[in-house]
PDB file of N, CA, C, O and CB in Angstrom:
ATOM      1  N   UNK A   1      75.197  46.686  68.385  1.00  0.00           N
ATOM      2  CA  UNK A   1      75.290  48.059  67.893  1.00  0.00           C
ATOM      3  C   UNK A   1      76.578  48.737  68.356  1.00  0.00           C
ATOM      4  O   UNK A   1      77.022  49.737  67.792  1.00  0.00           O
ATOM      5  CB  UNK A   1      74.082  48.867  68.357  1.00  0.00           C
ATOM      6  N   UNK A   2      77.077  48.234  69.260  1.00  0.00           N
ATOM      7  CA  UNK A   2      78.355  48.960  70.189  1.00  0.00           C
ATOM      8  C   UNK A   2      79.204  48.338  68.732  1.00  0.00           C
ATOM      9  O   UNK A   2      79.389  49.219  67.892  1.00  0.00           O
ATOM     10  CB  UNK A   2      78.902  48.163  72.327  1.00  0.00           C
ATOM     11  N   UNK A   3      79.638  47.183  68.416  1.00  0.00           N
ATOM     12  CA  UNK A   3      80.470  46.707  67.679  1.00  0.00           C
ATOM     13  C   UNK A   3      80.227  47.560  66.297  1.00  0.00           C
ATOM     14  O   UNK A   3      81.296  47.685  65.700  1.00  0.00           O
ATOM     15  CB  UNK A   3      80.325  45.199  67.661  1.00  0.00           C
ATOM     16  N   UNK A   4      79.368  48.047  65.767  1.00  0.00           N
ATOM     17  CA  UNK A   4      79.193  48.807  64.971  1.00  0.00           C
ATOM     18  C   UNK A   4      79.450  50.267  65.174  1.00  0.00           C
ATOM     19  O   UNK A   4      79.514  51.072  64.246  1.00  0.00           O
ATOM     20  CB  UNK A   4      78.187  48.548  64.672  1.00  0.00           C
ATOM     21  N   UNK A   5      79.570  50.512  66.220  1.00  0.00           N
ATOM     22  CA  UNK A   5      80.099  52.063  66.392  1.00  0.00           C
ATOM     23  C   UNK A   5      81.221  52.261  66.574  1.00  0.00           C
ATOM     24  O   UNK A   5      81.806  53.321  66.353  1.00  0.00           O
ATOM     25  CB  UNK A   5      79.649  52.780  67.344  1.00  0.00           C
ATOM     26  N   UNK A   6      81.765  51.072  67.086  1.00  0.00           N
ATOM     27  CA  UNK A   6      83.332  51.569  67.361  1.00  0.00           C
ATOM     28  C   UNK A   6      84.407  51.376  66.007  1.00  0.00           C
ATOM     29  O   UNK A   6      85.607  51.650  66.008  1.00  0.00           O
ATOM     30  CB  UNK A   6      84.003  50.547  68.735  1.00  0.00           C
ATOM     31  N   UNK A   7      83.523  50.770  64.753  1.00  0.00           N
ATOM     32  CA  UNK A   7      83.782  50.640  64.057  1.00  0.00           C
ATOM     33  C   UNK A   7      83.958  51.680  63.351  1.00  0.00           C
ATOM     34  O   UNK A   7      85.051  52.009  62.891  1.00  0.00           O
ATOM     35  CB  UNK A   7      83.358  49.968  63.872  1.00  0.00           C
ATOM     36  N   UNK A   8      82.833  52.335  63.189  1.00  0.00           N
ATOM     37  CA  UNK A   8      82.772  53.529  62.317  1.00  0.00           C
ATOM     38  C   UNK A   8      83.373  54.481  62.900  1.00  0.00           C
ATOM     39  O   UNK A   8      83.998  55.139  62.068  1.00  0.00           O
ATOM     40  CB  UNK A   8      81.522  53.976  61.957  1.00  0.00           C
ATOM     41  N   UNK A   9      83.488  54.889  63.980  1.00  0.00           N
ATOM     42  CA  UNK A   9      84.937  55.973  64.810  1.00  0.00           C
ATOM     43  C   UNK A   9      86.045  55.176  64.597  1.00  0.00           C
ATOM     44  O   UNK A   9      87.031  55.912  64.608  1.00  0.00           O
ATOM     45  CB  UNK A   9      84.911  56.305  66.770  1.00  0.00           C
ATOM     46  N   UNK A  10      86.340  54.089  64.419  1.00  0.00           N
ATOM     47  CA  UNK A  10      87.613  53.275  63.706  1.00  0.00           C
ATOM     48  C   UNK A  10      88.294  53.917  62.439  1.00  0.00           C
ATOM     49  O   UNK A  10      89.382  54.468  62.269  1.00  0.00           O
ATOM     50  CB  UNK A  10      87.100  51.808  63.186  1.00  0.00           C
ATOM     51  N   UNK A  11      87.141  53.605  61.553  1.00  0.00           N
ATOM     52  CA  UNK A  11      87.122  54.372  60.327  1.00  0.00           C
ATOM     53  C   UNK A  11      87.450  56.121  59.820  1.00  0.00           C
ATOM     54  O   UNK A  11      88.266  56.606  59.036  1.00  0.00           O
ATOM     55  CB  UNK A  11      85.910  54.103  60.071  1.00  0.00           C
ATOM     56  N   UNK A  12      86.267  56.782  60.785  1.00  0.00           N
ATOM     57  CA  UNK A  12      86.214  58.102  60.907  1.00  0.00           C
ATOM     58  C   UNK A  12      87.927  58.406  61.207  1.00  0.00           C
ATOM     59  O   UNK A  12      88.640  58.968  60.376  1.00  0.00           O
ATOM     60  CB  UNK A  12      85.048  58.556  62.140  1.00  0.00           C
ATOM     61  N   UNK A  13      88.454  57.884  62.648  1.00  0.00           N
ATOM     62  CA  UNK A  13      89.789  58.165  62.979  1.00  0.00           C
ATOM     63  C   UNK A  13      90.991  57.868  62.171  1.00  0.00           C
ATOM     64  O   UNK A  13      92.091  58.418  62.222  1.00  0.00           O
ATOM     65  CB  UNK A  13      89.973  57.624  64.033  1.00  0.00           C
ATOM     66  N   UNK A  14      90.435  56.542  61.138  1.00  0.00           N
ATOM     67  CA  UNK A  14      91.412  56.708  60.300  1.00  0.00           C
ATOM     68  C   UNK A  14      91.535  57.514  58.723  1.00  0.00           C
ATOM     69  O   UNK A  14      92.414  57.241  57.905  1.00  0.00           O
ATOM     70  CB  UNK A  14      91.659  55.530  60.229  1.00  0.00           C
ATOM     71  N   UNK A  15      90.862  58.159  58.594  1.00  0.00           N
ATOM     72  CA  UNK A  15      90.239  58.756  58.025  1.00  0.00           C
ATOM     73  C   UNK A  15      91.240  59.719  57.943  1.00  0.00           C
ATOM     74  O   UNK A  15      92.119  60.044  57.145  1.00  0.00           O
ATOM     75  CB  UNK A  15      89.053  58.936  58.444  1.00  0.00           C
ATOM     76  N   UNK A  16      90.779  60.105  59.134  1.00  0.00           N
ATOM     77  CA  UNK A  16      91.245  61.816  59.755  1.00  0.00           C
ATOM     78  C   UNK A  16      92.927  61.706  59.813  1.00  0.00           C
ATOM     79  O   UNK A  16      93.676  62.664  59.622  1.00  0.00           O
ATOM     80  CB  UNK A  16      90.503  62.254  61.783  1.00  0.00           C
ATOM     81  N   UNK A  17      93.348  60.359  60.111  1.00  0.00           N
ATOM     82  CA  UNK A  17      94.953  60.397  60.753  1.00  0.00           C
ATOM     83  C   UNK A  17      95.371  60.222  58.930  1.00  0.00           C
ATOM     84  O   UNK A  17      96.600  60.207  58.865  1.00  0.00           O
ATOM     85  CB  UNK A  17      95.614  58.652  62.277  1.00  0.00           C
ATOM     86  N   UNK A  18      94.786  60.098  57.585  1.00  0.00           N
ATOM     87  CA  UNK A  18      95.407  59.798  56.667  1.00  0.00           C
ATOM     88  C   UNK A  18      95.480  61.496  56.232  1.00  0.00           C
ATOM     89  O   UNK A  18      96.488  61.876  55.636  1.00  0.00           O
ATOM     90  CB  UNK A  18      94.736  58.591  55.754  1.00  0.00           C
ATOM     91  N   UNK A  19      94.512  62.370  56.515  1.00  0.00           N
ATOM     92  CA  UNK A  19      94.753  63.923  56.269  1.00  0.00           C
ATOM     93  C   UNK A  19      95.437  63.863  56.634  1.00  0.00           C
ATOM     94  O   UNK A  19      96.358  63.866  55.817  1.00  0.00           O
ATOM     95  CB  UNK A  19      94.199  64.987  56.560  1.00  0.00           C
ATOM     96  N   UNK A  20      95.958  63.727  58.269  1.00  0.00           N
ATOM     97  CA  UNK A  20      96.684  64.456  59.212  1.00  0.00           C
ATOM     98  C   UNK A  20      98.712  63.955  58.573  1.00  0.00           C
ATOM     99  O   UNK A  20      99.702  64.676  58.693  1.00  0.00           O
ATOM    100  CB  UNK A  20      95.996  63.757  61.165  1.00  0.00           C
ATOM    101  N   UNK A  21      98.625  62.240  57.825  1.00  0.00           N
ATOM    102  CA  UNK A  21      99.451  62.320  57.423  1.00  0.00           C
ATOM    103  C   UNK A  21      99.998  63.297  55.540  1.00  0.00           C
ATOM    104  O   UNK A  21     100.999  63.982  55.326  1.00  0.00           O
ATOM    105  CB  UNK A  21      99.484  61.057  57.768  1.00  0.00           C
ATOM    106  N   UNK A  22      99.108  63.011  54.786  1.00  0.00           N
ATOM    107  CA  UNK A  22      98.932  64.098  53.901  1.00  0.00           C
ATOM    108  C   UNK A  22      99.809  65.435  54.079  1.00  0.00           C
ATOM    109  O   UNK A  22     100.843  65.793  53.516  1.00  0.00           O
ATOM    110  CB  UNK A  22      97.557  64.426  53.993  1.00  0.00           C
ATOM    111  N   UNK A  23      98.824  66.186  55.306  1.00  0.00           N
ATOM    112  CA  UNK A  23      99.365  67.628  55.354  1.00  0.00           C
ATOM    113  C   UNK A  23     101.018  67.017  55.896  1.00  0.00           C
ATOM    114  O   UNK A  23     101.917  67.310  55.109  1.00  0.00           O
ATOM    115  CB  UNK A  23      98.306  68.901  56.670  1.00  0.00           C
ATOM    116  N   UNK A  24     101.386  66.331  56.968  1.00  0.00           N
ATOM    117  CA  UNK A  24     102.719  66.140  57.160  1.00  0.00           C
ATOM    118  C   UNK A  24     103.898  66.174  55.904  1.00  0.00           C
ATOM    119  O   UNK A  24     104.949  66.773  55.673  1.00  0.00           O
ATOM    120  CB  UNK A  24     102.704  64.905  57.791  1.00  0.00           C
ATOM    121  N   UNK A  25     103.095  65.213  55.294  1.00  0.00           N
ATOM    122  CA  UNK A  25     103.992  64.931  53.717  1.00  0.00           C
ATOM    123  C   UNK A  25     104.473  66.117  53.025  1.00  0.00           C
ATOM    124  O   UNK A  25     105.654  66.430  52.873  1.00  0.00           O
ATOM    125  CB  UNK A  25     103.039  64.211  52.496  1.00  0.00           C
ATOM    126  N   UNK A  26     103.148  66.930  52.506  1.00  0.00           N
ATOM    127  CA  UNK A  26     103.470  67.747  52.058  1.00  0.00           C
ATOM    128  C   UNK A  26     103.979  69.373  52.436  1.00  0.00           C
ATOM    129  O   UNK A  26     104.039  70.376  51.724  1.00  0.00           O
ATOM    130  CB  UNK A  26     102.773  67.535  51.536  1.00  0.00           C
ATOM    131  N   UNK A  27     104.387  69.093  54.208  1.00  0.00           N
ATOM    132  CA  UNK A  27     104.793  69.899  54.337  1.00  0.00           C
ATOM    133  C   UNK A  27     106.248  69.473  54.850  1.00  0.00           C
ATOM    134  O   UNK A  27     106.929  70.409  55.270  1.00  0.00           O
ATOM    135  CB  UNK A  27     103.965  70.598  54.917  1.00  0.00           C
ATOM    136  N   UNK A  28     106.804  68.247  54.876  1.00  0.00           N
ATOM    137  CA  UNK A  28     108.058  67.849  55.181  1.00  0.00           C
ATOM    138  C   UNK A  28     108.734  67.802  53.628  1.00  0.00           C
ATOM    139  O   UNK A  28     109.949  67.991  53.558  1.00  0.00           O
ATOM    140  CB  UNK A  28     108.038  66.394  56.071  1.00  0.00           C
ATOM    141  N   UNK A  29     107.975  67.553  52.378  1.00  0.00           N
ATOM    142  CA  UNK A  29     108.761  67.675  51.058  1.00  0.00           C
ATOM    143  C   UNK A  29     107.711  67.695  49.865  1.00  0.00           C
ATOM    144  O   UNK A  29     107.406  66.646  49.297  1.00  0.00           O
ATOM    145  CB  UNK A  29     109.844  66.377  50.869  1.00  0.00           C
ATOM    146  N   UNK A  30     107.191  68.866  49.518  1.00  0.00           N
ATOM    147  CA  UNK A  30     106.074  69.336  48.807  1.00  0.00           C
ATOM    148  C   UNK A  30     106.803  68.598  47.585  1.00  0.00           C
ATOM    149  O   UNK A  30     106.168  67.559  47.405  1.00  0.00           O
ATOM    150  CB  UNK A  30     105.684  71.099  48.782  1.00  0.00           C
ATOM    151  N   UNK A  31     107.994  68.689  46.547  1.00  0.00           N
ATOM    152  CA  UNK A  31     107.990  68.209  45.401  1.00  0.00           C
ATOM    153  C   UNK A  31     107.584  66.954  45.139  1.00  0.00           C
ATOM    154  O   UNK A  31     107.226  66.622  44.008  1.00  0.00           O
ATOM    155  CB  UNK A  31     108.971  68.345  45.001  1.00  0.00           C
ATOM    156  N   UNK A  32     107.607  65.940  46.403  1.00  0.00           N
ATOM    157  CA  UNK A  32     107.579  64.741  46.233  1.00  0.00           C
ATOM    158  C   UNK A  32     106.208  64.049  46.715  1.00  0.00           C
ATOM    159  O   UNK A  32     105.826  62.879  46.678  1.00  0.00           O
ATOM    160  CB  UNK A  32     108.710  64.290  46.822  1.00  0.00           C
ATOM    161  N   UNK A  33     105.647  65.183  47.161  1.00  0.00           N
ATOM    162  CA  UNK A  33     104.300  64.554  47.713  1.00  0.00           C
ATOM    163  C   UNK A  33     103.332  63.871  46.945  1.00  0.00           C
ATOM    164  O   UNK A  33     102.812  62.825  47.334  1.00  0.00           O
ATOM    165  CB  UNK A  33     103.556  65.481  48.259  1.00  0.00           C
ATOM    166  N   UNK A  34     103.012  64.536  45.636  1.00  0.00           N
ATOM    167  CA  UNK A  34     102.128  64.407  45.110  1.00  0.00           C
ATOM    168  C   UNK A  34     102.726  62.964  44.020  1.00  0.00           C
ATOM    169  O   UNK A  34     101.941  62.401  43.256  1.00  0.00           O
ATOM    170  CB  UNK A  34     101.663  65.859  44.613  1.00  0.00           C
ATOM    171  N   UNK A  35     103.798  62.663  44.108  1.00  0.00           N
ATOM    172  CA  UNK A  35     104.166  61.233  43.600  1.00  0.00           C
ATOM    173  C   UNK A  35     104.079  60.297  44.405  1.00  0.00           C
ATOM    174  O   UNK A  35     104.063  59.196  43.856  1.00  0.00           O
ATOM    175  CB  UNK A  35     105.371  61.073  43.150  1.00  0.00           C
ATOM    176  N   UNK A  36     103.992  60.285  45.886  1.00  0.00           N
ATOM    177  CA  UNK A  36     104.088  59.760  46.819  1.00  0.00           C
ATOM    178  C   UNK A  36     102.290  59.347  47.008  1.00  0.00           C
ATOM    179  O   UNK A  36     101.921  58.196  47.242  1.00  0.00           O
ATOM    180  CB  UNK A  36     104.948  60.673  47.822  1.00  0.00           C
ATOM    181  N   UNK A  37     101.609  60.179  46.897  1.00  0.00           N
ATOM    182  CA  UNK A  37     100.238  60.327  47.263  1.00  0.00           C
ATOM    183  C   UNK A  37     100.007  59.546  46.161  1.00  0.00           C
ATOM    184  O   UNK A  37      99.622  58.468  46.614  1.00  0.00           O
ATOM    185  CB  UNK A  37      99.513  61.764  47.422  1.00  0.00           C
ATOM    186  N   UNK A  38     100.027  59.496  45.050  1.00  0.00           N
ATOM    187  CA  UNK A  38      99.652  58.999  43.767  1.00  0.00           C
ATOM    188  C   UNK A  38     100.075  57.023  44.030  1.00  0.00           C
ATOM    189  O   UNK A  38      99.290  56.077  43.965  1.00  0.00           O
ATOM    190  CB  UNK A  38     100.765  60.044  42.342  1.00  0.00           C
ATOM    191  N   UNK A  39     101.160  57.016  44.242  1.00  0.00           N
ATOM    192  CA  UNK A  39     101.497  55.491  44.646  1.00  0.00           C
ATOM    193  C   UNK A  39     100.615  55.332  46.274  1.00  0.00           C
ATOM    194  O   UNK A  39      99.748  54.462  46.195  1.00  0.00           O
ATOM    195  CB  UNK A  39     103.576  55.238  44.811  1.00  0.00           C
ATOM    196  N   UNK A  40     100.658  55.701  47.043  1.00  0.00           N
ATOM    197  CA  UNK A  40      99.113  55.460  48.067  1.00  0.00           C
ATOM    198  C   UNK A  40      98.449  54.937  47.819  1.00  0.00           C
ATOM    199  O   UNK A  40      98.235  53.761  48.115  1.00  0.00           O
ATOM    200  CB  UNK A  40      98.248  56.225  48.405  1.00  0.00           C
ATOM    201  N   UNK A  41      97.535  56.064  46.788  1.00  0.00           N
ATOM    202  CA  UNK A  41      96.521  55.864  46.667  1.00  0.00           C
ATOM    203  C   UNK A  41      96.604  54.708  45.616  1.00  0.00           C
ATOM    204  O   UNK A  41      95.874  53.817  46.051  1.00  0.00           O
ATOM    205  CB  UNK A  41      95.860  57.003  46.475  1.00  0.00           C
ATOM    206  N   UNK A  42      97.113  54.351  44.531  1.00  0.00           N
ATOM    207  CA  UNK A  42      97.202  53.213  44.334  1.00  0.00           C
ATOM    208  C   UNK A  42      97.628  52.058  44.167  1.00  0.00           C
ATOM    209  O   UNK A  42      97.537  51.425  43.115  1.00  0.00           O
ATOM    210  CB  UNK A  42      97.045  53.231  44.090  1.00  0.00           C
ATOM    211  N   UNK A  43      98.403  51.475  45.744  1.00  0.00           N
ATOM    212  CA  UNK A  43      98.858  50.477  46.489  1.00  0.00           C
ATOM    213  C   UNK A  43      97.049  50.408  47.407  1.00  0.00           C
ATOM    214  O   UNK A  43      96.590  49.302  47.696  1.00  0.00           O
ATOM    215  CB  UNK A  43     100.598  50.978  47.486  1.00  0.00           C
ATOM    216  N   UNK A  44      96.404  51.465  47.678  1.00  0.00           N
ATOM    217  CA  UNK A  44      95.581  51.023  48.748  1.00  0.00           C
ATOM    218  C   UNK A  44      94.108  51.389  48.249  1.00  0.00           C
ATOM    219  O   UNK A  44      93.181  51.783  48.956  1.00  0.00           O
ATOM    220  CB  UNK A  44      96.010  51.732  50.181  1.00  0.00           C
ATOM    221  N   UNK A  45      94.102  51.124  46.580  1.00  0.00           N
ATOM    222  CA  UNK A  45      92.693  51.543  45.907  1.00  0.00           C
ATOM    223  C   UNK A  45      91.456  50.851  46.589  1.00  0.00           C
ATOM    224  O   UNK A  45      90.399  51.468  46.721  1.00  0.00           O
ATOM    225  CB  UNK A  45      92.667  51.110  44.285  1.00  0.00           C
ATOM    226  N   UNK A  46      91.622  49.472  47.046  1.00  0.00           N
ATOM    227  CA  UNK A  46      90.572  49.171  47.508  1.00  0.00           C
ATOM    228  C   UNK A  46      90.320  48.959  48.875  1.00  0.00           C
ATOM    229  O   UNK A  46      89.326  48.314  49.209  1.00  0.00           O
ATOM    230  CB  UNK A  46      90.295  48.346  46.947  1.00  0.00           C
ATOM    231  N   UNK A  47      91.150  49.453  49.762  1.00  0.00           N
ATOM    232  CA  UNK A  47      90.805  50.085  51.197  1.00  0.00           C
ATOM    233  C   UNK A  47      90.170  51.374  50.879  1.00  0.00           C
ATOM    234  O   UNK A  47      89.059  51.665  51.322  1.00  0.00           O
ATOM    235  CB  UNK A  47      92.148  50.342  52.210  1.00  0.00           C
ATOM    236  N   UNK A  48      90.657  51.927  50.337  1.00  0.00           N
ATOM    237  CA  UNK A  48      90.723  53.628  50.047  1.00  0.00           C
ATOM    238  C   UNK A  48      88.595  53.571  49.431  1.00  0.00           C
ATOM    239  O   UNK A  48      87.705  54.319  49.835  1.00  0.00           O
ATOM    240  CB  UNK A  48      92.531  54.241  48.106  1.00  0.00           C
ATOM    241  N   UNK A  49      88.489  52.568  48.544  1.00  0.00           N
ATOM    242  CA  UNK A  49      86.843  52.156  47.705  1.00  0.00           C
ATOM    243  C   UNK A  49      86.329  52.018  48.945  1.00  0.00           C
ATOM    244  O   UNK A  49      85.419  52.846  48.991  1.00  0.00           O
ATOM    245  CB  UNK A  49      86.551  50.555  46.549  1.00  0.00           C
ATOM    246  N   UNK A  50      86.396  51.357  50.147  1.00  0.00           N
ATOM    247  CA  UNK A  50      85.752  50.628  50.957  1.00  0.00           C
ATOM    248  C   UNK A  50      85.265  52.318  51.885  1.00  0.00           C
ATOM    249  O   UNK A  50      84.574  52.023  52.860  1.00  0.00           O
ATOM    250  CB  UNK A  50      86.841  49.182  51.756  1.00  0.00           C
ATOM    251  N   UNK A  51      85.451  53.675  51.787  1.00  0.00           N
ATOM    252  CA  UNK A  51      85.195  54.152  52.680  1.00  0.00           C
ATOM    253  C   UNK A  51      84.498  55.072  52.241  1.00  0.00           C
ATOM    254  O   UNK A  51      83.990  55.885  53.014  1.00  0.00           O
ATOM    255  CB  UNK A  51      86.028  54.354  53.369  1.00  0.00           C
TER     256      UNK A  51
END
């Protein structure tokens, strides 16, 4: 059960650090964010499915 929890705070934390990069993005170059976010999200569609 330990191996299963540290998993899911694995997850949870990365989770949180992909907002935390998000807001960075779009506050280091708002025009380009949302093209940037768009190739992300799909380079990493099925990490991104898995959560």
């Amino acid at each position: 059960m330990l191996c299963i929890s540290n998993l899911v705070s694995f997850f949870e934390l990365a989770d949180y650090m992909l907002y935390v990069y998000i807001a960075i993005l779009f506050l280091l170059n708002q025009s380009n964010t949302e093209h940037l976010l768009r190739d992300y999200f799909i380079e990493n569609k099925v990490i991104l499915g898995f959560f």
